[in-house]
KOLNUZA-228806 format. One record per residue (C-alpha): residue number from 1; chain; x, y, z; residue in three letters. Coordinates in Angstrom, 3 decimals. Each point is the difference from the previous one (the first is absolute). Example, Ala and Ser with C-alpha at 12.3 -4.5 7.8 and 13.67 -1.06 7.14 Angstrom:
+-----+--------+----------+----------+----------+---------+
| num | cadena |       px |       py |       pz | residuo |
+-----+--------+----------+----------+----------+---------+
|   1 |      A |   12.300 |   -4.500 |    7.800 |     ALA |
|   2 |      A |    1.370 |    3.440 |   -0.660 |     SER |
+-----+--------+----------+----------+----------+---------+
This chain:
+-----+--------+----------+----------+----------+---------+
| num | cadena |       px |       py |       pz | residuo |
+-----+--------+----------+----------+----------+---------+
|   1 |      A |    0.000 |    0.000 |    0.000 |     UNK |
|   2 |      A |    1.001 |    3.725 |   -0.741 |     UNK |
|   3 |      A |    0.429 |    1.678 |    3.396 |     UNK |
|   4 |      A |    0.079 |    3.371 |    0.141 |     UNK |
|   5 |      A |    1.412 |    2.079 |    2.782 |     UNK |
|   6 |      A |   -1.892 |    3.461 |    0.805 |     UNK |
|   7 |      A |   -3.902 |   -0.477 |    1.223 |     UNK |
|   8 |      A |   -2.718 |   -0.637 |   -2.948 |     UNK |
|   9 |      A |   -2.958 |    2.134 |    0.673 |     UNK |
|  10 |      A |   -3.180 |   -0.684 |   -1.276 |     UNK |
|  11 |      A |   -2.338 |    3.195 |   -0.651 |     UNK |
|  12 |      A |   -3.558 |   -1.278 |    1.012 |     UNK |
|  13 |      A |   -3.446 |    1.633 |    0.724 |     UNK |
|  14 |      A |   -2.210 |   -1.355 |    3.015 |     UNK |
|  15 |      A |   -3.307 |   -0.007 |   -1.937 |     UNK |
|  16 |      A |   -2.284 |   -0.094 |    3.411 |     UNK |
|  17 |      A |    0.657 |   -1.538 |    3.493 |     UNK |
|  18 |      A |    2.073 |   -2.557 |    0.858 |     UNK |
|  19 |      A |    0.541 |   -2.608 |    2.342 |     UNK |
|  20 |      A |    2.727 |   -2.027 |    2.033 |     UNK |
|  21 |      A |    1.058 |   -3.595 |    0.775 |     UNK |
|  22 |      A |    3.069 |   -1.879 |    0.769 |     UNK |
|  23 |      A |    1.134 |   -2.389 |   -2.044 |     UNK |
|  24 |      A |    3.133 |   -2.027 |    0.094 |     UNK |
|  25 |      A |    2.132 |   -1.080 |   -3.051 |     UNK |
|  26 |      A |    3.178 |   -2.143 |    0.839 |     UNK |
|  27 |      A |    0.624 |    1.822 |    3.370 |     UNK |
|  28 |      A |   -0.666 |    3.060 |   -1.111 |     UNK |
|  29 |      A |   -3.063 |    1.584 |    1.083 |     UNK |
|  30 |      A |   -1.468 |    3.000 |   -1.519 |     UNK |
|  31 |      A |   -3.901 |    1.884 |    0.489 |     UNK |
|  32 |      A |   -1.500 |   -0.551 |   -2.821 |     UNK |
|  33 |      A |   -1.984 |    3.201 |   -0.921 |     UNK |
|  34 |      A |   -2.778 |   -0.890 |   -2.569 |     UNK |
|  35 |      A |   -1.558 |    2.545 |   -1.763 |     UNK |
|  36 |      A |   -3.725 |    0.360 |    0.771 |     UNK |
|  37 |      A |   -0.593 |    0.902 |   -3.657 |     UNK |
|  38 |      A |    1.895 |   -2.792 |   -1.392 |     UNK |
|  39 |      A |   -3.746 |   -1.652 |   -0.208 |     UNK |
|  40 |      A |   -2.040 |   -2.909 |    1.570 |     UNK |
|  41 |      A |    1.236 |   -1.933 |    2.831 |     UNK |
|  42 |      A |    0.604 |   -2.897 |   -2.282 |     UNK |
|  43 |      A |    2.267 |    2.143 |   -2.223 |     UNK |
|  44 |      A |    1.669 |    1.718 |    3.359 |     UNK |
|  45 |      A |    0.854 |   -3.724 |    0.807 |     UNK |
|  46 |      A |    1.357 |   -0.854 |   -3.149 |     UNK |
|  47 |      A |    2.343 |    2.691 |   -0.487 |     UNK |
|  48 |      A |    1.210 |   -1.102 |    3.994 |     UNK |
|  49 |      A |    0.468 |   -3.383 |   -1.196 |     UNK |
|  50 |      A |    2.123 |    1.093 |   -3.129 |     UNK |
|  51 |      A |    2.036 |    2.332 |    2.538 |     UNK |
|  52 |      A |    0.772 |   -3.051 |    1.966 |     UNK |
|  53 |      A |    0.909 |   -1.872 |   -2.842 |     UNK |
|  54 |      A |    1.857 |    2.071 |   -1.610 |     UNK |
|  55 |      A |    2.033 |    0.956 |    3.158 |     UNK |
|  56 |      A |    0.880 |   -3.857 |    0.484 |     UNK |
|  57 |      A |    1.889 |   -0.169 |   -2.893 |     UNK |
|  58 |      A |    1.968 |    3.435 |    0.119 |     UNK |
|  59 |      A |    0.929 |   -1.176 |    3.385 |     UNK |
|  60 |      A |    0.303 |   -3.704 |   -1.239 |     UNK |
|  61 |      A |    2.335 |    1.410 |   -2.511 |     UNK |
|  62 |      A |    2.001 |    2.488 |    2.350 |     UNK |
|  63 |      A |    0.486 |   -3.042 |    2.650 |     UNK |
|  64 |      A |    2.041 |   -1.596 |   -2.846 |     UNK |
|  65 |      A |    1.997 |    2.651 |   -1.608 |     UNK |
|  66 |      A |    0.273 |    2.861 |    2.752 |     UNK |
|  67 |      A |   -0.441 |   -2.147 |    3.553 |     UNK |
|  68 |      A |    1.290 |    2.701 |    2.159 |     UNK |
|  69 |      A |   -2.110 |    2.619 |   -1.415 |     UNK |
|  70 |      A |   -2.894 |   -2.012 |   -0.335 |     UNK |
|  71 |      A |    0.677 |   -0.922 |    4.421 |     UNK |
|  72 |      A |   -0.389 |    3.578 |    0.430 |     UNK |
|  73 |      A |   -3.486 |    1.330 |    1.214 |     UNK |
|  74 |      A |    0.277 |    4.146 |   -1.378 |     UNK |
|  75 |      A |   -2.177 |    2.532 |    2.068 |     UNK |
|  76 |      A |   -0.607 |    1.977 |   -3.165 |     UNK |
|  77 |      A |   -1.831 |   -2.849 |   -1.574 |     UNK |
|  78 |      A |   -2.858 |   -1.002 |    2.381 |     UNK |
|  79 |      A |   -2.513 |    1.224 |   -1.975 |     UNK |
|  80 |      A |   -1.503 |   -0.614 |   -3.168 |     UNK |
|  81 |      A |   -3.106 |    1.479 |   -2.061 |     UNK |
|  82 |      A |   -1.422 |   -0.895 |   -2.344 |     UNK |
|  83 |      A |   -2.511 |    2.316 |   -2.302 |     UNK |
|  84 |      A |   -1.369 |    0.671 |   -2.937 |     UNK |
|  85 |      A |    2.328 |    1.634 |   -2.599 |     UNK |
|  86 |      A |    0.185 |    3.775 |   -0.034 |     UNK |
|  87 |      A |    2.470 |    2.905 |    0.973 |     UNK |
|  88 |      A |    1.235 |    2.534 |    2.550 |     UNK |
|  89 |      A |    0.632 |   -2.205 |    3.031 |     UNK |
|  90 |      A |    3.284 |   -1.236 |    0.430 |     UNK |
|  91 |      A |    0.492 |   -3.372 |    2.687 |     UNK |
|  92 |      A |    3.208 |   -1.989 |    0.871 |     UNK |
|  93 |      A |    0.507 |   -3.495 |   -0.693 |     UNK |
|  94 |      A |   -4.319 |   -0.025 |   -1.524 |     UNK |
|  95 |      A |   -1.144 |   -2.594 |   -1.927 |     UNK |
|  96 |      A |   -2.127 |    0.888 |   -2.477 |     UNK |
|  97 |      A |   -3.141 |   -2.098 |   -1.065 |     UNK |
|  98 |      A |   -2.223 |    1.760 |   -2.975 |     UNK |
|  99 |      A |   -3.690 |   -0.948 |   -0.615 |     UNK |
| 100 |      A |    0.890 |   -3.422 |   -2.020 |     UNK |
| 101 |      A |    2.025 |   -1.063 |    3.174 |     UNK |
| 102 |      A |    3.777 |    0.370 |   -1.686 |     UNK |
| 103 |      A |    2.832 |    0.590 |    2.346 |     UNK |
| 104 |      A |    2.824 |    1.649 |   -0.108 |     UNK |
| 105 |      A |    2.529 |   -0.917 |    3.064 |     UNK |
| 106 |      A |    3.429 |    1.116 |   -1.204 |     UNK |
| 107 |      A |    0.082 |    2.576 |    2.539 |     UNK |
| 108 |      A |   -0.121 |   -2.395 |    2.977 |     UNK |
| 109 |      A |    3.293 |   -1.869 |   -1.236 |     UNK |
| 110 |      A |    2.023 |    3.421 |   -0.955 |     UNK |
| 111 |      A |   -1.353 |    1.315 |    3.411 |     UNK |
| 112 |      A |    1.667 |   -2.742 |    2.118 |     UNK |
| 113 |      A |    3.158 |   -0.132 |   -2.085 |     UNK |
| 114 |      A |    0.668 |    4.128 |   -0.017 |     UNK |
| 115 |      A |   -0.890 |   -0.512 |    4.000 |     UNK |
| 116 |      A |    2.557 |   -3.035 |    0.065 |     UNK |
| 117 |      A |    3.054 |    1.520 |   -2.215 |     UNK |
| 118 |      A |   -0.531 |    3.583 |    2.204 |     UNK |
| 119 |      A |    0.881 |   -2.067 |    3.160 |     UNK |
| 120 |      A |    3.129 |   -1.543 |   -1.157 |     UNK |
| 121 |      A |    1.474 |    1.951 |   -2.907 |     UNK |
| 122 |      A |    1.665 |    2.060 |    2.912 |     UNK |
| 123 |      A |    1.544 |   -3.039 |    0.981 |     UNK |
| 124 |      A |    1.064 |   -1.414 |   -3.062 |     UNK |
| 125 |      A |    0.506 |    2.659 |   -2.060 |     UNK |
| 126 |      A |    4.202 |    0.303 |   -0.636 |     UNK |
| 127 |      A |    0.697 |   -3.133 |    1.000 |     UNK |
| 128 |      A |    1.927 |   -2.859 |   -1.958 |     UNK |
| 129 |      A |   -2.136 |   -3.098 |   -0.337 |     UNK |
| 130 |      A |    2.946 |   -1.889 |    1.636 |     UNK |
| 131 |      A |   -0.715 |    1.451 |    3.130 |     UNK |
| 132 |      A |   -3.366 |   -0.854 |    0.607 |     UNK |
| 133 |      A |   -0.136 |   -2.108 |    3.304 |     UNK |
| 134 |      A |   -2.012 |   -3.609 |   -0.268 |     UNK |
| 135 |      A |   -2.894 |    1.941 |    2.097 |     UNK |
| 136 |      A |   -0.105 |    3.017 |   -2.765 |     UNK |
| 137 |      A |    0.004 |   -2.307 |   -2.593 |     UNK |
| 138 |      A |   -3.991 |   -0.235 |   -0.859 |     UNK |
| 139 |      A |   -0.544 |    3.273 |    0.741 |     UNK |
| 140 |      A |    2.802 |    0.921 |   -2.549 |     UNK |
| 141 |      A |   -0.871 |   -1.935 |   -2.648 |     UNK |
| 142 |      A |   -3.789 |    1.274 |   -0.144 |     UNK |
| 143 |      A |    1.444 |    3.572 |    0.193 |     UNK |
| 144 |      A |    2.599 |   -0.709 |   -2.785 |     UNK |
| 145 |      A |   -2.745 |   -0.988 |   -1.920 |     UNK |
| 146 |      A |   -2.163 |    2.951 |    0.644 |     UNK |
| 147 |      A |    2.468 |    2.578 |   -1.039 |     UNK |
| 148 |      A |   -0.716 |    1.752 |   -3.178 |     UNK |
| 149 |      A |    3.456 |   -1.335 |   -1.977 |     UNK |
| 150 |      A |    0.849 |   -1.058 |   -2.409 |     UNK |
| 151 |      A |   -0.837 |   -4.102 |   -0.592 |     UNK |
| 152 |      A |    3.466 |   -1.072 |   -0.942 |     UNK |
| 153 |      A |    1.511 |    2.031 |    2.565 |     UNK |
| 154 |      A |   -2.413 |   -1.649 |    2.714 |     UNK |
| 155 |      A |    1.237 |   -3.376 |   -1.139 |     UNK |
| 156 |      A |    3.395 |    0.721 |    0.968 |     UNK |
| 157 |      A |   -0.728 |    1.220 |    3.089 |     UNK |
| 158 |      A |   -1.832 |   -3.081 |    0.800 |     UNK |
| 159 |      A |    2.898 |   -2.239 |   -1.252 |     UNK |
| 160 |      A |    2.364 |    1.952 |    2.275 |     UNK |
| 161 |      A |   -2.484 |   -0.527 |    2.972 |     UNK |
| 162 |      A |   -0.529 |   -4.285 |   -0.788 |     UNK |
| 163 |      A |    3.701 |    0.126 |   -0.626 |     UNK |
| 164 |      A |    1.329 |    1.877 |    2.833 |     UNK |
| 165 |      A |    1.316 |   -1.536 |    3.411 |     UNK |
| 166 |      A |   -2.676 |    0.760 |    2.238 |     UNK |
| 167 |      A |   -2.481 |   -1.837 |   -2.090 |     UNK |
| 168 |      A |   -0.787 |   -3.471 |   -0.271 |     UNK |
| 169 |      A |   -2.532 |   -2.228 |   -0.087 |     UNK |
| 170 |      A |    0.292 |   -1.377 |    2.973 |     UNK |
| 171 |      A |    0.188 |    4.076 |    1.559 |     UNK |
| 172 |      A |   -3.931 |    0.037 |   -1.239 |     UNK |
| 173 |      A |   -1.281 |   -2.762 |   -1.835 |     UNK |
| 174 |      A |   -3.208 |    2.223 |   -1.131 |     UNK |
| 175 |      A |    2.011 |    2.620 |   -1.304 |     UNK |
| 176 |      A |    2.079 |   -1.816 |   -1.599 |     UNK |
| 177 |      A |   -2.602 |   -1.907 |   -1.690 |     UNK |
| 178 |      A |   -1.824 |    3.230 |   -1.148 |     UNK |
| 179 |      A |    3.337 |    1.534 |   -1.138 |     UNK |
| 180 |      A |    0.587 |   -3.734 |   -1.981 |     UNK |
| 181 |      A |   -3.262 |    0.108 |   -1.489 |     UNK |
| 182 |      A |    0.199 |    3.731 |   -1.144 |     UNK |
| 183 |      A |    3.421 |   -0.756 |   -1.292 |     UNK |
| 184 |      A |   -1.176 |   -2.632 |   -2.710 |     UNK |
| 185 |      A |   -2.415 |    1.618 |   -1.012 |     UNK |
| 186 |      A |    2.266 |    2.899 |   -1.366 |     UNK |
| 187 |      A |    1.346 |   -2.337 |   -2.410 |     UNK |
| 188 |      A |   -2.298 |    0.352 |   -2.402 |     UNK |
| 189 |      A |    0.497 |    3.783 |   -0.538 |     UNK |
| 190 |      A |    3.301 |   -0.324 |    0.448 |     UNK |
| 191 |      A |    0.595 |   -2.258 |   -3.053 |     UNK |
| 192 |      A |   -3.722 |    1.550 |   -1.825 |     UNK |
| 193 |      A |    2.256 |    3.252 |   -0.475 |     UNK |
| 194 |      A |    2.544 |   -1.025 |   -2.511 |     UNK |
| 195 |      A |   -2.338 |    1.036 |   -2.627 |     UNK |
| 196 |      A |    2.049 |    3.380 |    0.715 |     UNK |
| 197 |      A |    1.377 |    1.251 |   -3.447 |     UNK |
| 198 |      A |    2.745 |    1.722 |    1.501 |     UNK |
| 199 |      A |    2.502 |   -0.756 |    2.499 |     UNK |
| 200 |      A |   -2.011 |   -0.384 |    3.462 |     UNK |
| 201 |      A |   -0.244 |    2.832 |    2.280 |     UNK |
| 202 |      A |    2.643 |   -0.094 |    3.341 |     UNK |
| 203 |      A |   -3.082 |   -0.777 |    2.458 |     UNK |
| 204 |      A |   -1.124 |   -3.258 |   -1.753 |     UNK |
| 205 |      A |    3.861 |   -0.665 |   -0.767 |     UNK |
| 206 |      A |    0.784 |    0.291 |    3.888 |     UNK |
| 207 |      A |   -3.521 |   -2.412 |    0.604 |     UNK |
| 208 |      A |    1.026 |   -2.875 |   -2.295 |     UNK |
| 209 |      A |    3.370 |    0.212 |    1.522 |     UNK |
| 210 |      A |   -1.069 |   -0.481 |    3.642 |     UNK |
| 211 |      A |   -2.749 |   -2.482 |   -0.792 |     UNK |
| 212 |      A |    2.654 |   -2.111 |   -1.324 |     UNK |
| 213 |      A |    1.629 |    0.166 |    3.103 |     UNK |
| 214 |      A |   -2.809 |   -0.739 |    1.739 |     UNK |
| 215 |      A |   -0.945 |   -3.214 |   -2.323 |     UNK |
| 216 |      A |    3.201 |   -0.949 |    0.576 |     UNK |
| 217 |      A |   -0.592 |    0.254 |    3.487 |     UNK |
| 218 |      A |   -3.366 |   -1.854 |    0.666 |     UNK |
| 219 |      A |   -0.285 |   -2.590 |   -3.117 |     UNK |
| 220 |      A |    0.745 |   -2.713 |    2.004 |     UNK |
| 221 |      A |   -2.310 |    1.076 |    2.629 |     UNK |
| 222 |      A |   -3.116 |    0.455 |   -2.109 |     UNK |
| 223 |      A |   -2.963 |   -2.492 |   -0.118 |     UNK |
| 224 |      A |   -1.880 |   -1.580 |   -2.840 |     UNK |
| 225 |      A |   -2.542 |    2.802 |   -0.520 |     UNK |
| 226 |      A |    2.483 |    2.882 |    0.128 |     UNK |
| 227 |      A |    2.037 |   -2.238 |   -2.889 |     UNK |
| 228 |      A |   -2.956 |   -0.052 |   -1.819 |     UNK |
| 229 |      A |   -0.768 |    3.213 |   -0.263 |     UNK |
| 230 |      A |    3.300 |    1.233 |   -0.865 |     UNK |
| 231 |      A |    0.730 |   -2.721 |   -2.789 |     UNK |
| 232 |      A |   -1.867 |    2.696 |   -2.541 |     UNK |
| 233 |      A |    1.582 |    2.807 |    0.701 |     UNK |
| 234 |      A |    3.188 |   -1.934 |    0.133 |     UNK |
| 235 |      A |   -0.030 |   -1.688 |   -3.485 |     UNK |
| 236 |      A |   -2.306 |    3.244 |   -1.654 |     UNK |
| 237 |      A |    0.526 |   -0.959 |   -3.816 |     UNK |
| 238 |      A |    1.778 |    2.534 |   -1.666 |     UNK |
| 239 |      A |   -1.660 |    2.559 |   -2.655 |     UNK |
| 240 |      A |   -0.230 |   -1.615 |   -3.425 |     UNK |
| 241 |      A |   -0.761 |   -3.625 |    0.810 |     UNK |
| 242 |      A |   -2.595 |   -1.011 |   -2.213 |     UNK |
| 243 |      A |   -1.462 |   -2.804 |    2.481 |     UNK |
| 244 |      A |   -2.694 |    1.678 |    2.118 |     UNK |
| 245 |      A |    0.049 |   -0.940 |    3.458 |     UNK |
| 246 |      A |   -2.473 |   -2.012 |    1.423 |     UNK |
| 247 |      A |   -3.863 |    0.570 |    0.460 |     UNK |
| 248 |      A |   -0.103 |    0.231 |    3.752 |     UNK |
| 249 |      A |    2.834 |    2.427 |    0.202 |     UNK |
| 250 |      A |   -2.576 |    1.736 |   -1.295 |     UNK |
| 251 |      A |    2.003 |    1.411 |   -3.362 |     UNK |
| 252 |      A |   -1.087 |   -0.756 |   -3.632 |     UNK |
| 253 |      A |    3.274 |    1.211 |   -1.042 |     UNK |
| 254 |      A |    3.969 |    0.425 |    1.712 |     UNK |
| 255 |      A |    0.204 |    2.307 |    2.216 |     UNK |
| 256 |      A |    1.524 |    3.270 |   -1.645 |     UNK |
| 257 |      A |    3.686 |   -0.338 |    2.007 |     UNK |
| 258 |      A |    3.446 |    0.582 |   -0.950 |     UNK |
| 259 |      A |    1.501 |   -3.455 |    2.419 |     UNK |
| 260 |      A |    1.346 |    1.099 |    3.222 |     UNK |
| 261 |      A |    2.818 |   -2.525 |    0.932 |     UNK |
| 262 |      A |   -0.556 |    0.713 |    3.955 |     UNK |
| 263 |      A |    3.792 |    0.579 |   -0.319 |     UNK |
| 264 |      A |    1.583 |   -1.453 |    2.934 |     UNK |
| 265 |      A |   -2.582 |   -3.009 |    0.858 |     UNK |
| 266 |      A |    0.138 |   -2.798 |   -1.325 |     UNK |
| 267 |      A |   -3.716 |   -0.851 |   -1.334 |     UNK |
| 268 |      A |    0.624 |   -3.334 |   -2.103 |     UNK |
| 269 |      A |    1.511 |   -1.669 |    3.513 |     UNK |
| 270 |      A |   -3.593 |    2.069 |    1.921 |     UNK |
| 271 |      A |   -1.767 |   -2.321 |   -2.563 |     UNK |
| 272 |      A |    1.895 |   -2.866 |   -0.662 |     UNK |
| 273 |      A |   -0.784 |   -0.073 |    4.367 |     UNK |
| 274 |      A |   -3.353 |    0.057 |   -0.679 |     UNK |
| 275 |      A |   -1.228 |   -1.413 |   -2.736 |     UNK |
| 276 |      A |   -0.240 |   -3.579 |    1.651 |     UNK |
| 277 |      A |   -2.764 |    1.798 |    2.585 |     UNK |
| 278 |      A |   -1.796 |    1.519 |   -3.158 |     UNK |
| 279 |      A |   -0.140 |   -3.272 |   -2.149 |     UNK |
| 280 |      A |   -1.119 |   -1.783 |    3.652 |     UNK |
| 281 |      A |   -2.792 |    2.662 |    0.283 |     UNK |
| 282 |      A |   -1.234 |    0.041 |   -4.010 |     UNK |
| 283 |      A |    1.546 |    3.684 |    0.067 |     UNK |
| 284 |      A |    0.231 |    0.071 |   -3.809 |     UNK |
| 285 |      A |    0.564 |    3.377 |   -0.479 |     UNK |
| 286 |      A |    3.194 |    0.783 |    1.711 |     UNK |
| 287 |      A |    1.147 |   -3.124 |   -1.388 |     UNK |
| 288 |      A |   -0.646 |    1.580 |   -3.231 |     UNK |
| 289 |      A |    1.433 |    3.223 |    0.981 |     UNK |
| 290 |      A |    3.085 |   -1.492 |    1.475 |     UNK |
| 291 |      A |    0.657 |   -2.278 |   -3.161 |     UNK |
| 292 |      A |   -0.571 |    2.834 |   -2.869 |     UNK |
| 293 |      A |    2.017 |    2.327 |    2.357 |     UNK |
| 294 |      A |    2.716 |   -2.543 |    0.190 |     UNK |
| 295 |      A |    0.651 |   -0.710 |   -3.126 |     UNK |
| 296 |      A |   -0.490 |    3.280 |   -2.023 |     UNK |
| 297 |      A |    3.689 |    0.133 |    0.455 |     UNK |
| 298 |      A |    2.691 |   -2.065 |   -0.775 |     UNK |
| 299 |      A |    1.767 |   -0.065 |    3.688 |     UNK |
| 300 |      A |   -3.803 |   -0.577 |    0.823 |     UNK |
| 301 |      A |   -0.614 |   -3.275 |   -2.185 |     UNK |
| 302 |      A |    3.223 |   -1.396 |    1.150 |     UNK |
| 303 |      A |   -0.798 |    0.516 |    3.798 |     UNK |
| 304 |      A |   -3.776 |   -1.357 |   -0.682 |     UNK |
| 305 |      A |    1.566 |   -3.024 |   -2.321 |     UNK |
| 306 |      A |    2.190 |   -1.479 |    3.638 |     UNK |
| 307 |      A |   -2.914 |    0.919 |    1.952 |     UNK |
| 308 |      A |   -1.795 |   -2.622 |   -1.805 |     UNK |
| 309 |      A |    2.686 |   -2.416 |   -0.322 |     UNK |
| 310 |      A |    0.715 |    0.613 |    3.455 |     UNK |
| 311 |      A |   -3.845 |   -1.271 |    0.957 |     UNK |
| 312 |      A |    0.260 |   -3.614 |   -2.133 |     UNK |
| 313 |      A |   -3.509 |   -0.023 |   -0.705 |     UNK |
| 314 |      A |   -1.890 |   -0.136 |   -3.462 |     UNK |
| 315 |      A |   -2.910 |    1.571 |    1.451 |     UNK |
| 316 |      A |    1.607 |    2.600 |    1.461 |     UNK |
| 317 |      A |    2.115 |    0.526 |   -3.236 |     UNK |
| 318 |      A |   -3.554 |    0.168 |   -2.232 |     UNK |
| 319 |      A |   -1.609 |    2.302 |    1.949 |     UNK |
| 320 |      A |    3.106 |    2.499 |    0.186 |     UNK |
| 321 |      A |    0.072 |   -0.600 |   -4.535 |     UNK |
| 322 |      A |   -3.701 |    0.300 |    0.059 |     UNK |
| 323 |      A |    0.006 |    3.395 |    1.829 |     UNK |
| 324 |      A |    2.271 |    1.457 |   -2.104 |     UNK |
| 325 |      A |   -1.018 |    2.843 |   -2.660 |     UNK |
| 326 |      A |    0.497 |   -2.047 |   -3.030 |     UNK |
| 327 |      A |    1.905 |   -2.433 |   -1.696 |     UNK |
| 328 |      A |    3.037 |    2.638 |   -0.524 |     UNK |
| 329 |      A |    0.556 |   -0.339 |    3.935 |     UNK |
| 330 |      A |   -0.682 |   -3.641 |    0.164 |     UNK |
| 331 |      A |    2.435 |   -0.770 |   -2.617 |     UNK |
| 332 |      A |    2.407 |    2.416 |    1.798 |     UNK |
| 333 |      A |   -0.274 |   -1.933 |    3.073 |     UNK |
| 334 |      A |   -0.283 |   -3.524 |   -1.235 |     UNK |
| 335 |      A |    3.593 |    0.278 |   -1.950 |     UNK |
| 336 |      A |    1.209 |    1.386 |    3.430 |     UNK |
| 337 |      A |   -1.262 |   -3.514 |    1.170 |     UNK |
| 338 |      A |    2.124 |   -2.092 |   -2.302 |     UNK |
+-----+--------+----------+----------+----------+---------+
C-alpha cells in the first residue's frame, strides 16, 4: 500500500443530526457517528456494517505490513462519521459513506501512519541503519518504510539494517521475517527495470548492488516459498526472445527486459538448488524459467548440461529438454551431453 505521511482530510457536510456508538475494529475502538440523514435505519445499519468491514481489512492489512503502527491506538482517530457527500466541513481521520453506501477509508490508514512516523522520526532520523538496537528494530523498519524516499534508496537502507551486526534473526524473529519477506519481494522490480534504455540511474545501481549482497547473504537461509517467488525475477527472459512466457505468469508475450545478470550472485547454482523442490511440487514454471534462463547462454548450457548429467536420471533429463525454448537449445544442450 502507498502510505503517505502528512494527515488526509476529508471535506464533508453533516446533512442533519447525527448520532454516536462505539464500535471496535481489531482493538481499535472508535464512536461511530452516523449521519441521521444518511436514510432508514436499515440503510444506517448497512453503511455501519460496511464501516466494520472495511476497517477489518485496513487493519488486517496494516497488522501484516506495518505491525508497530498498526499496535498503536492514536487519540486523533477515535472518531469517525460518516455522511452524506457534500462540502464545507472538514473532520480528521472521517470516513465517508455517500447515499449508495461507498466508502472511502484511506484517511484512517494515513492517519495512524503520519501519527506513528511523528513519534519516532525524532528518534531515527540521522541515524545509520547499523545502529539500530534489536529493540528499535520494528519500529525502524516501519519508519524506514514510511519515509517519503526514494524506493531504491530505501532498499539499501534496509539491506544495511538485515546486514548489520545488531541484527539477526534470532535478535527478533518477527522482524526479521517481515524484513525477509519485504526483501524478496523487491526482486521483481529490481530485475523488471532493465528495460532502462540508458545506463541505470546511481540509486537503482547502488540497490542491485546491495541486494546482491544481501542474496548472497540469506540464499541458503530462504524457504521453499521465498525460492519460488524469486525464481521469475531471477531467470526474467531477456528482451527479444520470441518464446512467450507461460500463461499463468500471466504474459502473452516476453517481458520487455534488457537481462540483468544479478552480477555478483550466482543464479544458475540458486536454481540448480532448487529445482529438485520445484519438479517435487509440479512447479513447472520456474522449471521453465530456470531452464530457458540457463541455457540462453553458452556458459549457461554447459552448467545446465552437468547439472543433468550430474542427476543420472532420464526423467529428469526429459523434462529439463522438454522445458527448453526450442529445439535450438535442446540441440545445444544435448551435444553438451555427448
Amino acid at each position: 500500500m502507498n502510505r503517505a505521511v502528512a494527515f488526509l482530510l476529508l471535506a464533508l457536510v453533516a446533512c442533519g443530526s447525527a448520532h454516536g456508538e462505539p464500535m471496535t475494529v481489531a482493538k481499535h475502538t472508535f464512536e461511530v457517528r452516523i449521519d441521521d440523514d444518511l436514510g432508514d435505519a436499515a440503510r444506517r445499519d448497512a453503511a455501519r456494517e460496511l464501516v466494520k468491514r472495511t476497517l477489518t481489512k485496513t487493519f488486517g492489512e496494516m497488522r501484516e505490513d506495518f505491525p508497530t503502527v498498526f499496535a498503536r491506538q492514536m487519540p486523533r482517530l477515535e472518531r469517525l462519521e460518516i455522511h452524506r457527500a457534500g462540502a464545507d466541513k472538514l473532520e480528521v481521520a472521517t470516513i465517508l459513506a455517500n447515499p449508495s453506501a461507498r466508502l472511502t477509508d484511506g484517511d484512517v490508514a494515513h492517519g495512524l501512519e503520519s501519527d506513528f512516523f511523528a513519534a519516532v522520526d525524532p528518534r531515527f532520523e540521522g541515524r545509520a541503519p547499523e545502529q539500530i538496537a534489536p529493540a528499535e528494530g520494528a519500529d525502524w523498519f516501519d519508519w524506514a518504510r514510511l519515509r517519503p524516499v526514494n524506493g531504491d534508496l530505501m532498499t539499501v537502507d534496509v539491506v544495511r539494517f538485515a546486514l548489520g551486526p545488531l541484527h539477526s534473526a534470532a535478535s527478533d524473529p518477527s522482524v526479521a521475517r517481515h524484513v525477509k519477506s519485504w526483501l524478496v519481494s523487491r526482486a521483481d522490480d529490481l530485475s523488471r527495470r532493465g528495460v532502462l534504455m540508458t545506463a541505470p540511474p546511481p540509486p537503482l545501481v547502488a540497490a542491485r548492488a546491495a541486494y546482491v549482497q544481501w542474496l548472497n547473504a540469506a540464499a541458503a537461509t530462504l524457504d521453499d516459498g521465498d525460492r519460488m517467488d524469486l525464481a521469475l525475477p531471477l531467470f526474467r527472459l531477456p528482451q527479444g526472445t520470441l518464446f512467450p512466457l507461460p500463461p499463468a505468469y500471466g504474459y502473452a508475450a516476453p517481458e520487455p527486459v534488457n537481462r540483468w545478470a544479478w552480477d555478483g550472485f550466482d543464479a544458475f547454482a540458486f536454481g540448480a538448488a532448487s529445482i529438485d523442490k520445484w519438479l517435487a511440487t509440479n512447479a513447472a514454471n520456474p522449471v521453465r524459467s530456470f531452464v530457458q534462463s540457463a541455457a540462453s547462454s553458452v556458459e549457461g548450457t554447459k552448467r545446465l548440461a552437468q547439472l543433468i548429467a550430474s542427476h543420472n536420471d532420464p526423467r529428469f533429463r526429459d523434462t529439463c529438454l522438454h522445458a527448453l525454448r526450442d529445439d535450438q537449445q535442446r540441440a545445444a544442450v544435448m551435444k553438451e551431453l555427448r
